[in-house]
C-alpha positions as CSV (number, residue, x, y, z in Angstrom):
1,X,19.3,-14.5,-9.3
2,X,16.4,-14.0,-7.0
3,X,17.3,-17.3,-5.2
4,X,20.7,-15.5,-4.1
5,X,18.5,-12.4,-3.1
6,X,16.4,-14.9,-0.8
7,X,19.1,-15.8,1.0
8,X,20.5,-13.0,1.6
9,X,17.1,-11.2,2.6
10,X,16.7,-14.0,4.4
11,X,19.9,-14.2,6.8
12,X,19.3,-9.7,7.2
13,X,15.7,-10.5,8.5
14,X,17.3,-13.0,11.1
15,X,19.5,-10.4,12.3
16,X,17.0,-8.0,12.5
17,X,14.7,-10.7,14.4
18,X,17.3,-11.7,16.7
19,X,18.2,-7.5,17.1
20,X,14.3,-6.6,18.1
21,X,14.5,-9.1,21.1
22,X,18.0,-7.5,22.6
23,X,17.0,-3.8,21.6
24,X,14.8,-1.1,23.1
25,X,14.7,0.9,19.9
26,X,12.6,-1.9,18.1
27,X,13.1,-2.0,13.8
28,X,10.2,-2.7,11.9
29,X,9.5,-2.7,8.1
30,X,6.8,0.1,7.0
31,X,4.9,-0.7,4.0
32,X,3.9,2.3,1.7
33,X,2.3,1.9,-2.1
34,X,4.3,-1.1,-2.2
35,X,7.8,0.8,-1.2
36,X,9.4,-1.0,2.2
37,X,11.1,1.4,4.5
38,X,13.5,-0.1,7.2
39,X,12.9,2.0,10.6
40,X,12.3,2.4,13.8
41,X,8.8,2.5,16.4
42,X,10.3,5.5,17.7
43,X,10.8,7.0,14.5
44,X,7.3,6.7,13.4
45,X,5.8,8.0,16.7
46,X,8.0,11.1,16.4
47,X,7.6,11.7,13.0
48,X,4.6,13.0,10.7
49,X,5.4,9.9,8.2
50,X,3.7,11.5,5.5
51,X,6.5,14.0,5.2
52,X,9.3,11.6,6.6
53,X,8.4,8.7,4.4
54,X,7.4,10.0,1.1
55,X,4.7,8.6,-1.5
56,X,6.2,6.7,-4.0
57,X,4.5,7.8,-7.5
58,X,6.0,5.8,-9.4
59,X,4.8,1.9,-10.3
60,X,7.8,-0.2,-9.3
61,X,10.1,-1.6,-11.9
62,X,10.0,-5.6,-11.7
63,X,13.5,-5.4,-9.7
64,X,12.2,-3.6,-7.3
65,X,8.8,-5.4,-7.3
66,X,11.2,-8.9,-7.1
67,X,12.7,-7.5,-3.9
68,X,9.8,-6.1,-2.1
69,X,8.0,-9.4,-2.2
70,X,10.9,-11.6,-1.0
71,X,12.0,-8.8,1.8
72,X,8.3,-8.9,3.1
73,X,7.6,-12.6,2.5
74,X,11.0,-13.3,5.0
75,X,10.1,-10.5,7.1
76,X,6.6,-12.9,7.5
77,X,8.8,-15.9,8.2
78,X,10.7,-14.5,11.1
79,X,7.7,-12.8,12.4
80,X,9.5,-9.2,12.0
81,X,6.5,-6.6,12.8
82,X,5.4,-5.3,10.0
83,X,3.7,-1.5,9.8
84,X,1.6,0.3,6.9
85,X,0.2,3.7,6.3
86,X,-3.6,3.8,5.2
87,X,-3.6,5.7,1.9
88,X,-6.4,7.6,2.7
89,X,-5.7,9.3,6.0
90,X,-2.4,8.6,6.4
91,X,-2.5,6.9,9.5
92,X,-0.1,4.6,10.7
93,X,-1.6,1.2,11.0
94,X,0.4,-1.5,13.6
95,X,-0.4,-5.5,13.1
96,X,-3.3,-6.7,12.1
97,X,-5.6,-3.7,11.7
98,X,-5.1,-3.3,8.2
99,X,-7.6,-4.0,5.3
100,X,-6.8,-4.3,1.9
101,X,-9.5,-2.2,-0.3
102,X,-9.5,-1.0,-3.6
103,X,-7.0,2.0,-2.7
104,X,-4.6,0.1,-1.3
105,X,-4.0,-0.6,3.0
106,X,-6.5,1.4,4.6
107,X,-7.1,1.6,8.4
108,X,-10.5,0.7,9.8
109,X,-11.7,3.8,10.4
110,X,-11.7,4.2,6.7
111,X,-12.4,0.9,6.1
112,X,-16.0,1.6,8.2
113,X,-16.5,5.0,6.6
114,X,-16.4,3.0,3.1
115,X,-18.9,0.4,4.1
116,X,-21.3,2.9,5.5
117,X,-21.6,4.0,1.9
């Protein structure tokens, strides 16, 4: 079953590759607590993403677990951006800025802040 999920993540995150390099309004995948949200640069910037994306509570079930990995694991394989949300300030965090620490992504201002401690 996941197999047929592959490649159908796989052939979306090809369109969506091959719709970011023809598009102004540029899609990314945001990455909160584990939940993937399909949006929009624009959409973030304009948007407090705290209220517009909310906090899942929730653990995932194992479907939803399945799919998040494979969606994110071909969003890595056609280089689609991908953006998180640091879980303690909320910011939004864009390519490589993001550290994993024991509450989840955090940006590096938090990231600092914790190693000052």
């Amino acid at each position: 079953m996941d197999r047929i999920l592959t490649i159908v993540v796989r052939f979306l995150m090809k369109r969506l590759s091959s719709y970011n390099k023809n598009e102004e309004d540029k899609k990314v995948l945001l990455e909160i607590n584990d939940s993937i949200y399909l949006t929009s640069v624009d959409d973030i910037k304009n948007h407090n993403t705290e209220e517009y994306f909310p906090v899942k509570t929730s653990s995932l079930s194992v479907a939803e677990s399945i799919l998040s990995e494979i969606i994110l694991e071909e969003a890595i394989n056609v280089e689609l951006p991908i953006v998180h949300r640091c879980t303690i300030c909320s910011d939004v965090i864009y390519g490589d800025n993001v550290s994993k620490g024991i509450y989840g992504d955090i940006c590096e201002k938090c990231n600092e802040s914790f190693n000052k401690i």
